[in-house]
Structures are given as C-alpha cells and as structure tokens.
C-alpha positions as a printed NumPy array, in Angstrom:
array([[  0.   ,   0.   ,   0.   ],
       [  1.675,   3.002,  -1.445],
       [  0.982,   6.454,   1.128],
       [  2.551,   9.927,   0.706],
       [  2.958,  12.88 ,   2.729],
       [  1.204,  15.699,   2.221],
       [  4.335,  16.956,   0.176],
       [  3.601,  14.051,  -2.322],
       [  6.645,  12.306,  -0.856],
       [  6.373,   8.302,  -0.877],
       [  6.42 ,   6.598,   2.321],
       [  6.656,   3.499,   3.295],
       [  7.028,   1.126,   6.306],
       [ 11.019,   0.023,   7.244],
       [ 10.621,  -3.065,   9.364],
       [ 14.128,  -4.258,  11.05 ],
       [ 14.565,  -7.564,  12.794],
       [ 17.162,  -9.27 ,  14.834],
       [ 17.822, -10.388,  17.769],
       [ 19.55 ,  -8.846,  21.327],
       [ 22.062,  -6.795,  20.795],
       [ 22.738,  -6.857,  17.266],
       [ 22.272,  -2.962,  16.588],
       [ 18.524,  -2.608,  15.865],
       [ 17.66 ,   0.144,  17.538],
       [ 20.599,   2.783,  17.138],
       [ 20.151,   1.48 ,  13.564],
       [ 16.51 ,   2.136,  12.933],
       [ 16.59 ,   5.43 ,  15.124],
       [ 19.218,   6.827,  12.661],
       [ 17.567,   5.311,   9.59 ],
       [ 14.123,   7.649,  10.706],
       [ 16.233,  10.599,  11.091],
       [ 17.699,  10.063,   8.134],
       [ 14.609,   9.643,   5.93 ],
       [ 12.441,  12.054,   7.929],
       [ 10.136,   8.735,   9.104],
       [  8.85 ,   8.14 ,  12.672],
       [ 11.163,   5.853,  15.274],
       [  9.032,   3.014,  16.852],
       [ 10.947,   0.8  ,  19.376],
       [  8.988,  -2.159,  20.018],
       [ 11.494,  -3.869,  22.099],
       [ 11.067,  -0.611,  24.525],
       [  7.379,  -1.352,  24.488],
       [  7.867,  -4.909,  25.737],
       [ 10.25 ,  -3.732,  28.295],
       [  7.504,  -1.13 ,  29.027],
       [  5.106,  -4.25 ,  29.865],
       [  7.522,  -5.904,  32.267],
       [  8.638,  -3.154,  34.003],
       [  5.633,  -2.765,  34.908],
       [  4.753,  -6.596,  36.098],
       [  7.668,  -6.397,  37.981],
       [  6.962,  -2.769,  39.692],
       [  3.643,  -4.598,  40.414],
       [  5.008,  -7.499,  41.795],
       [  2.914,  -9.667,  39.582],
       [  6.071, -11.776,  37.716],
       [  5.445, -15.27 ,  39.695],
       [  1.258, -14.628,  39.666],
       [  1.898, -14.271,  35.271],
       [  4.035, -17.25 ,  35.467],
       [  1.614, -19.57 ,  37.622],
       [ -1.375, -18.041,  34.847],
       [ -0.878, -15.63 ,  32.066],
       [ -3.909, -14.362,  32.751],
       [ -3.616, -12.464,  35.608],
       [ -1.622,  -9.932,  33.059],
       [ -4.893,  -8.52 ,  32.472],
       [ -4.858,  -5.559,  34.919],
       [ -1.333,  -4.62 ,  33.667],
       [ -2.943,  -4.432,  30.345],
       [ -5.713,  -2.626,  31.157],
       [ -5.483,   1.316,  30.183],
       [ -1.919,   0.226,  28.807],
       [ -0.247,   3.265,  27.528],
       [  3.143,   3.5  ,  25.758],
       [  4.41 ,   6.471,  24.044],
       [  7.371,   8.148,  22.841],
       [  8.934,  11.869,  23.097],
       [ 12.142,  13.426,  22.415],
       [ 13.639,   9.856,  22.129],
       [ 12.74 ,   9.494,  25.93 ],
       [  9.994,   6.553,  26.569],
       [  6.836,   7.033,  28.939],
       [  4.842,   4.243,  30.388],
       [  1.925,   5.135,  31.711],
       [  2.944,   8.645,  31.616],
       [  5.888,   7.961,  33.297],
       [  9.073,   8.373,  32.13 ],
       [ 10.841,   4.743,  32.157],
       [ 13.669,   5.811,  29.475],
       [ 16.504,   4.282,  31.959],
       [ 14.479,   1.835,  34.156],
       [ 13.58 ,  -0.595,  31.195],
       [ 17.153,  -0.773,  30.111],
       [ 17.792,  -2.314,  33.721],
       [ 18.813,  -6.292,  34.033],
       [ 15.821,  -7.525,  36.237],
       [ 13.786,  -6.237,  33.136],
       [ 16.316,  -7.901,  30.456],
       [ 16.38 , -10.909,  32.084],
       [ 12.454, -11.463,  31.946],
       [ 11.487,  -9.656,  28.983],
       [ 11.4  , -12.532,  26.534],
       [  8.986, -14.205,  29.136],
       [  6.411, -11.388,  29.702],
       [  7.183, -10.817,  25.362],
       [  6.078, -14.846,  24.848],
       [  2.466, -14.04 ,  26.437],
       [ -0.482, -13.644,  23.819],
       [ -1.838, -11.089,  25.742],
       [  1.079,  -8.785,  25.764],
       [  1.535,  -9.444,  21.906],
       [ -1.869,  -9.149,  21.023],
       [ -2.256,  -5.995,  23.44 ],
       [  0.674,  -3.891,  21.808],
       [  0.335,  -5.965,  18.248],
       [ -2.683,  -3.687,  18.137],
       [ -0.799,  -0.595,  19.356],
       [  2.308,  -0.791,  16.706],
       [ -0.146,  -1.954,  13.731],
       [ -2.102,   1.489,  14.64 ],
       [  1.096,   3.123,  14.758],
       [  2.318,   2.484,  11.49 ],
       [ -1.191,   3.114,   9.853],
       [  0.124,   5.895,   7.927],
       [  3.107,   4.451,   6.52 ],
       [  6.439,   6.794,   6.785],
       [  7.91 ,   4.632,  10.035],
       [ 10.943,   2.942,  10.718],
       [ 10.04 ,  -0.481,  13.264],
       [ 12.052,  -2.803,  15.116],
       [ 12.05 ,  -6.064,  17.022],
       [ 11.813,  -9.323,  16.654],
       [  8.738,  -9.984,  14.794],
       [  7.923,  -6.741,  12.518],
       [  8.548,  -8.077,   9.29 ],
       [  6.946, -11.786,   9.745],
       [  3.788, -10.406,  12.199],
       [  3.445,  -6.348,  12.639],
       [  3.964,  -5.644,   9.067],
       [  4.536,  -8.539,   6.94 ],
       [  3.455,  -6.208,   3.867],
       [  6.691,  -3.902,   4.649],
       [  8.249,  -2.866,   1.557],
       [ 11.436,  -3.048,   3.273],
       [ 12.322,  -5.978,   5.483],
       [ 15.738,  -6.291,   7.331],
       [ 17.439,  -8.816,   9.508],
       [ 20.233,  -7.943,  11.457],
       [ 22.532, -10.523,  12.927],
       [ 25.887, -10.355,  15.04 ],
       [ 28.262, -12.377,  16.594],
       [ 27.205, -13.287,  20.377],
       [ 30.563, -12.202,  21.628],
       [ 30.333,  -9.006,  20.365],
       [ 26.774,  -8.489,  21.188],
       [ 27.912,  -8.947,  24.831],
       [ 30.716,  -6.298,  24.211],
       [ 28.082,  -3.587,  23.016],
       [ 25.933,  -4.458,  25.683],
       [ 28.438,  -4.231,  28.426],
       [ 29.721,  -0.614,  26.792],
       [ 26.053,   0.026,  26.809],
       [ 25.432,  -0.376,  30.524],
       [ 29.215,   1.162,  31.469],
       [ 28.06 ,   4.071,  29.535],
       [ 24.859,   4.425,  31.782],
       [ 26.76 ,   4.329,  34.646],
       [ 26.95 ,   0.957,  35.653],
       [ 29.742,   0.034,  37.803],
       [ 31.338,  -2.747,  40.824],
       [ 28.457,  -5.491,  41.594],
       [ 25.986,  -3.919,  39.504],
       [ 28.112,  -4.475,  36.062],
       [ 27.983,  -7.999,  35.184],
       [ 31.2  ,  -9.468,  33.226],
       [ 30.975, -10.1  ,  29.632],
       [ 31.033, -13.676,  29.359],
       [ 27.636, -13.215,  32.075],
       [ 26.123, -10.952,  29.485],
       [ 27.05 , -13.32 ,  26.581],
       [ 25.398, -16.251,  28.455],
       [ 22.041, -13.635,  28.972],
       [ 22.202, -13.062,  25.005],
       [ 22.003, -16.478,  24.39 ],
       [ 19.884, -17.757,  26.424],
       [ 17.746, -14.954,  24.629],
       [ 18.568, -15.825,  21.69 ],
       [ 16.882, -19.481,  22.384],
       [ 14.102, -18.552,  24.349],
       [ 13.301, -15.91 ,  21.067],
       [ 13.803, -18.589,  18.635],
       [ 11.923, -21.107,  20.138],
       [  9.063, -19.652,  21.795],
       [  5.304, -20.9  ,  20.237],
       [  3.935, -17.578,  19.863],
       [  5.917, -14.89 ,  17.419],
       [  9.519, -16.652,  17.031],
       [ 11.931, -15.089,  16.237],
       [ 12.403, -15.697,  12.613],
       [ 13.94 , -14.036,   9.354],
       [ 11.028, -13.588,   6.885],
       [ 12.385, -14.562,   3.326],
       [ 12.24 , -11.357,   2.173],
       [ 14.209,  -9.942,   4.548],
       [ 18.106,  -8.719,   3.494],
       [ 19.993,  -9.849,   6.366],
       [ 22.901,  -7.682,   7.578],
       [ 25.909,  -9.118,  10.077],
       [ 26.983,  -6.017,  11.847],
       [ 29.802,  -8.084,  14.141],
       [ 32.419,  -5.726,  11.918],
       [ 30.406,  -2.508,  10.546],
       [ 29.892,   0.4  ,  12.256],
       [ 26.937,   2.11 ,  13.494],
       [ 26.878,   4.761,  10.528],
       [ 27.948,   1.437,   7.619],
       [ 24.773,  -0.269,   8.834],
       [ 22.725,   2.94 ,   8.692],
       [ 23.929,   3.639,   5.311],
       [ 23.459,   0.089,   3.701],
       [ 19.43 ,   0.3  ,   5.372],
       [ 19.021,   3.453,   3.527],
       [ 20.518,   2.187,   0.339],
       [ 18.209,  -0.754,   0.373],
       [ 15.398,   2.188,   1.628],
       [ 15.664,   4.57 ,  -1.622],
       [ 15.897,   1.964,  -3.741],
       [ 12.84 ,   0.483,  -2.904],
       [ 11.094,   4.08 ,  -3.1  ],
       [ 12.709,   4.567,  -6.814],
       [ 10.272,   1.692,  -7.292],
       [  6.773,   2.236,  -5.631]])
C-alpha cells in the first residue's frame, strides 16, 4: 500500500529484525532521522510491559497463569517523546534498560496477551506508513506487507561487548556491572528462548536482506538500510 505525505513524498514502512544486541535500535533510530520517518521501538514497548509486572510485583502470579496480566494491560499506555519513553505517563527511558527487566522480557514478550495488546498498538502506529520499526517480529507479524524488510545478525561475543559498553556508559559500575562472558550467556539464552518460543519466534522472513553487523559500524549499517530504503522508493 503506497501512502505519501502531504508533500507528495512516498512513504513506506522500514521493518528491522534481529535479535539482542545486534544494533537494531541505534540502527533504525538513525535510519528515521535520516529519511524524515517516525522511530518506533517495540522492544522498549515490551520492556515497558515488564517493568511494569515487575513494579507490580505480579512476575510469579503471570508465570503460575498468564492471565492475571490482564490488569497490567488494562489502560496500557506506551508512548514516545524526544527519544525518551513514557509508560503510563511515566518516564521509564533508563528503568527498562535495567537487568531484572532484560532478564524477563522474553517471558512477559512470549504471552499472547502482551503481543496481542501492543500488536494492536504498533499496527495502529504504522497506519500511515512513513515509520521505521524494530524487534523481533515486525517483518513476519506487525507488518509482513513492509516494503522493506531487514534482519540484522551479530556475533554473540560481540553483542555482549556492546551491551556491556552500553550499561558502562549508563553508569553501571562494581556489583551492579555484570562481566561479559555473564552478558554473553544472557544473550544467548535470549537468543533461544526468542527462537523457540510458540507464539511470534523469532524468525527471518524470506524477504528480509539480512545484515551481520559483528564488523560494521553504526553509521555502515545505517547507510546500507538506507541504500536498500531509496531503492525500494525509486520503485513504488
């Protein structure tokens, strides 16, 4: 489905996959400044959700039955400003990026509720075309009509390096900064739980254009998306 601007400029939807780690959201942020498009971080959203199980206290009540999700669910609101994130109205920007949420994110992201709850929240999102996406699933389940599909892989090793920069950089230090081989483990055992969950795997959609980033740089992997990007509009 072809949608333009009010300038007469073609948009489209750019829908980047991958899993932990591997550079999809500093990608697909610059990619949307880039192009002028809208930033949606899913994988913020689904931290969003257990954040807030966890704040709640609910995390062994979901595990003993998904349903009693519901009232975290309820009223649900996740938005975006100034590349800060707001649950609830609240701003979580830092909190979600924590490891008590990282280590039970792909649990709380493997109920049908939560994915059916903020399936409906991205799909509404992206209505108008002219966004950039990412996660795990945008290109086989948000938006499997995205004109552009990528899938972005990396070496685990490294992906424990960026993470561990990631967390030095927010100030993370002594007992609170795990060691890399720890965060490797993490990614992995993400990595699994992502691949093999029932609901939403994570999955390379065969028309995706898969991208190892273990050796490009932030602005090689931006620049490669946006090649594959405005080639794709020279053809709508």
């Amino acid at each position: 489905m072809l949608v333009k601007d009010i300038k007469g400029n073609r948009r489209i939807i750019i829908a980047i996959d991958g899993p932990a780690a591997s550079g999809k959201s500093t990608t697909a942020r610059k990619v949307a400044e880039r192009l002028g498009y809208t930033y949606i971080d899913t994988g913020a959203m689904f931290r969003s959700v257990t954040l807030k199980v966890l704040d709640l206290g609910l995390i062994d009540a979901v595990r003993i039955s998904p349903e009693s999700i519901a009232p975290v669910l309820q009223d649900l609101s996740v938005t975006f400003r100034d590349e800060r994130v707001f649950l609830d109205g609240r701003d979580v920007t830092a909190a979600i990026r924590e490891n008590r949420v990282s280590r039970e994110v792909s649990f709380v992201s493997s109920l049908a509720p939560v994915r059916d709850c903020l399936l409906r929240i991205q799909q509404e999102m992206g209505r108008h075309r002219g966004v950039v996406m990412d996660g795990r699933d945008i290109g086989t389940v948000v938006f499997p009509d995205a004109e552009v599909k990528v899938f972005l892989v990396a070496d685990a090793r490294e992906r424990a390096k960026r993470r561990y920069a990631e967390l030095v950089a927010k100030g993370a230090s002594g007992s609170g900064l795990p060691d890399i081989g720890a965060l490797e483990q993490e990614i992995l055992e993400r990595d699994r739980a992502d691949a093999g969950r029932a609901l939403a795997p994570l999955v390379k959609h065969p028309d995706a254009v898969e991208i190892d980033t273990s050796l490009l740089s932030i602005e090689e992997q931006v620049s490669m998306v946006c090649r594959i990007a405005e080639e794709k509009l020279e053809h709508v």
